[in-house]
N, C-alpha and C positions, 0 to 999 in steps of 0.2 A: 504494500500500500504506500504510494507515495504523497509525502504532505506537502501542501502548498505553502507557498513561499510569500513572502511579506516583503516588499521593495519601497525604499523611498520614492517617494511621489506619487504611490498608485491614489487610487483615493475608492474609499468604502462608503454604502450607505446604509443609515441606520434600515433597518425591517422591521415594518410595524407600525412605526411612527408617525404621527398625522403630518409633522412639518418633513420628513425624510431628511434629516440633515444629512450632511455631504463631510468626510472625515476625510482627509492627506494626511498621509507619511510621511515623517519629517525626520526621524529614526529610528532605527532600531536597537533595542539593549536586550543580557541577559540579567534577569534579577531570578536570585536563587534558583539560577541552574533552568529557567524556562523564559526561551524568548518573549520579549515584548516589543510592541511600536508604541513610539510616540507619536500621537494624534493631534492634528489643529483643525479646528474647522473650517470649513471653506467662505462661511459665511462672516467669522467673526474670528479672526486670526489672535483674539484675547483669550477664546475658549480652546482650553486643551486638555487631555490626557490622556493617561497610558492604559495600555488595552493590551491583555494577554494575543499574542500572535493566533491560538486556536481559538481565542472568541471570537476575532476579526475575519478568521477564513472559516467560520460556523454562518452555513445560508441561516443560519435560525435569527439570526443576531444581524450580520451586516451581509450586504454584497458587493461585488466589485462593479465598478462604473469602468468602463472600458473607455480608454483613452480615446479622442477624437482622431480622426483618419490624416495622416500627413496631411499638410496644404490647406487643412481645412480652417478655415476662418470664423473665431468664437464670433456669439452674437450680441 
């Protein structure tokens, strides 16, 4: 079974949640022996925190937001 990986910059959203906030990676640590990311919000770059790496890759909890296509122009 291979586990999935946690990269800076991807960005995760909560599941569930009425506003669906938007989460980036900004790093990664290990605290007692099990990886963690540091989280900022997309919305308010004041809110942050850290989030075990298997909560973050748990569809239960968050998903990944797929990066926009080369060339493409935000809106």
């Amino acid at each position: 079974m291979s586990k999935k990986q946690v990269q800076v910059g991807q960005v995760f959203q909560t599941v569930g949640a009425t506003n669906g906030r938007c989460w980036r990676v900004k790093a990664t640590v290990v605290l007692f022996g099990i990886p963690h990311a540091q989280v900022v919000s997309t919305e308010d770059e004041g809110d942050y925190k850290t989030l075990s790496c298997l909560v973050l890759t748990d569809s239960n909890f968050y998903r990944l937001v797929p990066p926009p296509p080369p060339g493409s122009v935000a809106a």
